[in-house]
C-alpha positions as CSV (number, residue, x, y, z in Angstrom):
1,X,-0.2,-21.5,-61.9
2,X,1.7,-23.3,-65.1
3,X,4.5,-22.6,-67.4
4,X,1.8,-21.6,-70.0
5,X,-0.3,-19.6,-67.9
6,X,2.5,-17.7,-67.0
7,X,3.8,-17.0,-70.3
8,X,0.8,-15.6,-70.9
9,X,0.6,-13.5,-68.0
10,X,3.9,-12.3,-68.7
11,X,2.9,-11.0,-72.0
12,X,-0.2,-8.8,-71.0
13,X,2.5,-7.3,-68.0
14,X,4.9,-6.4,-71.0
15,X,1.9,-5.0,-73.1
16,X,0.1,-3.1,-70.5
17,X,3.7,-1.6,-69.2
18,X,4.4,-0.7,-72.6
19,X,1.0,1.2,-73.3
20,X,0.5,2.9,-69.9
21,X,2.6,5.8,-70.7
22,X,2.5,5.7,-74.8
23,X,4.2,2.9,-76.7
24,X,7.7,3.0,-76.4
25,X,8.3,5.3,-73.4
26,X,9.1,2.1,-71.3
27,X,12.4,2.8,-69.8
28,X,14.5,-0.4,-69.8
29,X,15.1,-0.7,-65.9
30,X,11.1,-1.7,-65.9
31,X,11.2,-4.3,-68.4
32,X,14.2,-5.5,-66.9
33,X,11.8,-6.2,-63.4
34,X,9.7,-7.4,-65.3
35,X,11.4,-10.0,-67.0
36,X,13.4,-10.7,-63.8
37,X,9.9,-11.4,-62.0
38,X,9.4,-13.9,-64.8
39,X,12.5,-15.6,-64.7
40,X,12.3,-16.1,-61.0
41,X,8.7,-17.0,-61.2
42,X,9.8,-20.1,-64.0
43,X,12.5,-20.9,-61.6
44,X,10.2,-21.1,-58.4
45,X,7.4,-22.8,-60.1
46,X,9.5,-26.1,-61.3
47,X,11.9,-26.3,-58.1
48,X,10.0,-24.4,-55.0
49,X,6.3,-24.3,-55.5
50,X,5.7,-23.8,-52.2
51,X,7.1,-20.2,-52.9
52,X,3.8,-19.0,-54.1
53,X,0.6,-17.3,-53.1
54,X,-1.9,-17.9,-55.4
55,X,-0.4,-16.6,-59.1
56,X,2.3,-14.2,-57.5
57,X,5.8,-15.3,-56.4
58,X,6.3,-14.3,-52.5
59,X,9.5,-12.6,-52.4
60,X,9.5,-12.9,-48.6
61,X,10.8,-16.6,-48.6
62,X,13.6,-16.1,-50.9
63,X,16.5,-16.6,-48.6
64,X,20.2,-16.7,-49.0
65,X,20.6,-19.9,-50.3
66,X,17.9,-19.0,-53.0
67,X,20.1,-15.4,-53.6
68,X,23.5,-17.8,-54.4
69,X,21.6,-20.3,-56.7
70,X,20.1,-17.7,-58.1
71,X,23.3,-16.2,-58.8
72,X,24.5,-19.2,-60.5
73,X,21.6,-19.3,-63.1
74,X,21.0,-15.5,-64.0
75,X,24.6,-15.0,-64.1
76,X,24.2,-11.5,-61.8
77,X,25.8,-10.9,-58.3
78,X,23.7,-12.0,-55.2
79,X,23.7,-8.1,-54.5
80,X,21.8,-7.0,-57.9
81,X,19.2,-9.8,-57.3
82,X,18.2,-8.5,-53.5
83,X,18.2,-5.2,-55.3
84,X,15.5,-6.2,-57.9
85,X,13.6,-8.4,-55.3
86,X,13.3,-5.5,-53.1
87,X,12.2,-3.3,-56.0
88,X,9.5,-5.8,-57.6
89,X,8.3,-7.2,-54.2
90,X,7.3,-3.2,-53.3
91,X,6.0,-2.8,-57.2
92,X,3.6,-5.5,-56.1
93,X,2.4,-4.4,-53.2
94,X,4.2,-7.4,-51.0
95,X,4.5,-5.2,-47.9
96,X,1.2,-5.9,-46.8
97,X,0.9,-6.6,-43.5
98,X,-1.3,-9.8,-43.8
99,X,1.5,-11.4,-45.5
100,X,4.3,-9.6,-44.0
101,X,3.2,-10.9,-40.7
102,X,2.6,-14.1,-41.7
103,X,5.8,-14.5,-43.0
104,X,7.7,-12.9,-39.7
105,X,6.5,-15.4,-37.7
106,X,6.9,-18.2,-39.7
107,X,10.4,-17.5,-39.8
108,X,10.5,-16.9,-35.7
109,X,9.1,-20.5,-35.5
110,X,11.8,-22.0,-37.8
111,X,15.2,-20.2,-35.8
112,X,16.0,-21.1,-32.5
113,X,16.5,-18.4,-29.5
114,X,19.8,-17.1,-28.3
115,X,19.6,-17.7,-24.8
116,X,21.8,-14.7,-23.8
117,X,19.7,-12.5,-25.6
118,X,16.6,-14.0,-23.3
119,X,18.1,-13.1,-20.9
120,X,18.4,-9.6,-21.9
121,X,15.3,-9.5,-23.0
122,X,15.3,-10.1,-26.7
123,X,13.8,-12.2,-29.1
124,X,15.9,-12.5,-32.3
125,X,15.6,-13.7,-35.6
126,X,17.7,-14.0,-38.6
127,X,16.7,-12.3,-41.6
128,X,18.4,-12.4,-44.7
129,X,15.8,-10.9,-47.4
130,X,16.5,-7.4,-47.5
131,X,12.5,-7.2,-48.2
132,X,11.7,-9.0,-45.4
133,X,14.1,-6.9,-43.1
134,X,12.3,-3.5,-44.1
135,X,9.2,-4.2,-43.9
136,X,9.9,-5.6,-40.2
137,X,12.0,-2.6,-39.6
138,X,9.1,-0.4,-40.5
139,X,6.2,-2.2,-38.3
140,X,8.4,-1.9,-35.7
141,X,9.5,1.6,-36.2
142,X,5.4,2.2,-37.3
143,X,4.2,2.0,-33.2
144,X,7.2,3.9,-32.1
145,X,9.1,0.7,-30.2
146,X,13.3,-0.2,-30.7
147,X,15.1,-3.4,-32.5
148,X,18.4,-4.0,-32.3
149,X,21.4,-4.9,-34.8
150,X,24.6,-7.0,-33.0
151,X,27.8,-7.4,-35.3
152,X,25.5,-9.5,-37.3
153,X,24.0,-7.0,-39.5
154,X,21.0,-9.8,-40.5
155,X,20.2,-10.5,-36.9
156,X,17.6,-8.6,-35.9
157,X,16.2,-8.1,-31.8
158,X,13.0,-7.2,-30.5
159,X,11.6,-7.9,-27.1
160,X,8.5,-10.0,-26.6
161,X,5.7,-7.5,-26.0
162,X,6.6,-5.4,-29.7
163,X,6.2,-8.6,-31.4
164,X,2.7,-9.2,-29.9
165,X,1.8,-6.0,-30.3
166,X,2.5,-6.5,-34.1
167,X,-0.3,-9.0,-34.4
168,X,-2.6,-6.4,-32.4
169,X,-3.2,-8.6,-29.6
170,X,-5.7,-7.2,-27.0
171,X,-4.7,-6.9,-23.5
172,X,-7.5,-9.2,-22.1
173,X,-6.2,-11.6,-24.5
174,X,-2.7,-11.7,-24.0
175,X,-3.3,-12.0,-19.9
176,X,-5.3,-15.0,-20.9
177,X,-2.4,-16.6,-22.9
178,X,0.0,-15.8,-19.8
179,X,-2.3,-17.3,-17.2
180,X,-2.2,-20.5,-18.7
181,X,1.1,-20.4,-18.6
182,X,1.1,-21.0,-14.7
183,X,3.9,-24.0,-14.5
184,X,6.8,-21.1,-15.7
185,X,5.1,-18.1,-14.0
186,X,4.6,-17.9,-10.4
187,X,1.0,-15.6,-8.9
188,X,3.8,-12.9,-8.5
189,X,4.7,-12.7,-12.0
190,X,0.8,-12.7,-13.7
191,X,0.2,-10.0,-10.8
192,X,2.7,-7.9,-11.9
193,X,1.6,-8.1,-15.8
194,X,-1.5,-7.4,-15.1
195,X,-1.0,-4.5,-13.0
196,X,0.8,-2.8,-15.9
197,X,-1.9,-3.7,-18.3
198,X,-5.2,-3.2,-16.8
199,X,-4.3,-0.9,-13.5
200,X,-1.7,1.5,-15.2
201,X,-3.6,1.2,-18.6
202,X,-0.3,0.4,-21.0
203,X,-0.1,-0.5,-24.0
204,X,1.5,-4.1,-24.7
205,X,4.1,-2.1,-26.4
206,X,4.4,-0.2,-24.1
207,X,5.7,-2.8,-21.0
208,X,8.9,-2.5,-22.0
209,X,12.5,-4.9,-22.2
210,X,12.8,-4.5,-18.3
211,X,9.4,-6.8,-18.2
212,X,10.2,-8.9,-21.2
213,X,13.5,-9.5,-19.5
214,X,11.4,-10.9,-17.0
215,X,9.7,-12.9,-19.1
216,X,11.9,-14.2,-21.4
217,X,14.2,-15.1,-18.3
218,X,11.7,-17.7,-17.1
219,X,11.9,-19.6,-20.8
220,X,15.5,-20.0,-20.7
221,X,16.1,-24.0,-19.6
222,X,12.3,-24.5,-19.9
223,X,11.4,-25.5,-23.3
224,X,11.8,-22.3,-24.9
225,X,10.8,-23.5,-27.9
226,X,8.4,-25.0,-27.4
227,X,6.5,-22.1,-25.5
228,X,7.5,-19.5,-28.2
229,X,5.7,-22.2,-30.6
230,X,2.2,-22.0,-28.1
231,X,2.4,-18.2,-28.3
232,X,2.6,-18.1,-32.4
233,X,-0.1,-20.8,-32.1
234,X,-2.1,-18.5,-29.7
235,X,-1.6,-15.2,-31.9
236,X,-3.0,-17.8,-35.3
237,X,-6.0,-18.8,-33.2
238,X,-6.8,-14.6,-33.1
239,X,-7.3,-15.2,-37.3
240,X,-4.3,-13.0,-37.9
């Protein structure tokens, strides 16, 4: 993608929007969004390339330091402009889970953990893209398991097993992953996991905070890091 290719990409948007319904009937509000996907587009392409997928723009990354620069040059509040990239990044389609996902976790990998919230249970992650947030909010809310909001209205919590479950990870699989973990979880602990997931028949989702409590607990002091890095690497190795 160039400057010229996407001038030219901007005019057949403009075109086709303005013949889909008869010429003219174009309300304002949808050529605004669409001159707003443009201008962020020419923004992104000289100063964060990296931003893109392909042709399209991926409204996922754009973070709060992107919203206040932003700001600056489209001279609109940092309010408006979550606003519109919530509105064009569903007009596109960008809720897909494929890149939804992807983007989840490549944000997980970036933050580091609050160890209180370990040992509560809780993974967290801070989330400032309003597009981001909802469609995390939904997966979440999609195989009927809880997050949580603090004070910090952008910091989102989640225990361990409803993230893996997110990325449809098999039991069998997962009990693989945990038994390699064997120098942070004692015979007692794999026994116990198991038992829920192959004797009682649940659901990774289903194991609950009490278990990820357990779990979480035995990161704290250990690398925790570090191991949440092996287990995003473990859930990329299952081509998600």
């Amino acid at each position: 993608m160039n400057t010229d290719k996407l001038k030219i990409k901007i005019t057949d948007e403009i075109f086709n929007a303005y013949t889909r319904q008869g010429f003219g009937r174009l309300l304002k509000a949808e050529i605004d969004l669409i001159m707003f996907d443009f201008a962020l587009k020419l923004i992104f392409l000289e100063e964060r390339k990296d931003y893109f997928i392909d042709s399209e723009l991926n409204y996922f990354m754009i973070d709060k330091n992107d919203l206040y620069s932003l700001s600056k040059k489209l001279k609109i509040t940092e309010s408006k402009i979550s606003s519109n990239i919530e509105q064009v990044g569903l007009l596109k389609g960008m809720l897909e889970d494929n890149i939804g996902l992807l983007n989840f976790k490549n944000l997980l990998l970036k933050q580091k953990q609050d160890q209180n919230k370990m040992k509560n249970g809780y993974l967290s992650i801070q989330v400032t893209n309003k597009l981001l947030k909802y469609f995390i909010e939904a997966k979440i809310s999609e195989i009927n398991s809880q997050y949580i909001y603090d004070k910090d209205s952008d910091l989102i919590s989640f225990n361990i097993f409803t993230f893996i479950h997110l990325f449809d990870t098999k039991n069998e699989d997962f009990i693989f992953w945990i038994e390699q973990q064997n120098d942070l979880f004692n015979q007692s602990d794999i026994k116990e996991i198991k038992r829920k997931l192959i004797k009682e028949k649940l659901s990774i989702k289903d194991i609950g905070v009490t278990m990820s409590k357990g779990v979480l607990s035995k990161l704290i002091g250990k690398g925790s890091d570090n191991i949440i890095d092996e287990l995003l690497t473990f859930i990329d190795k299952k081509d998600l």
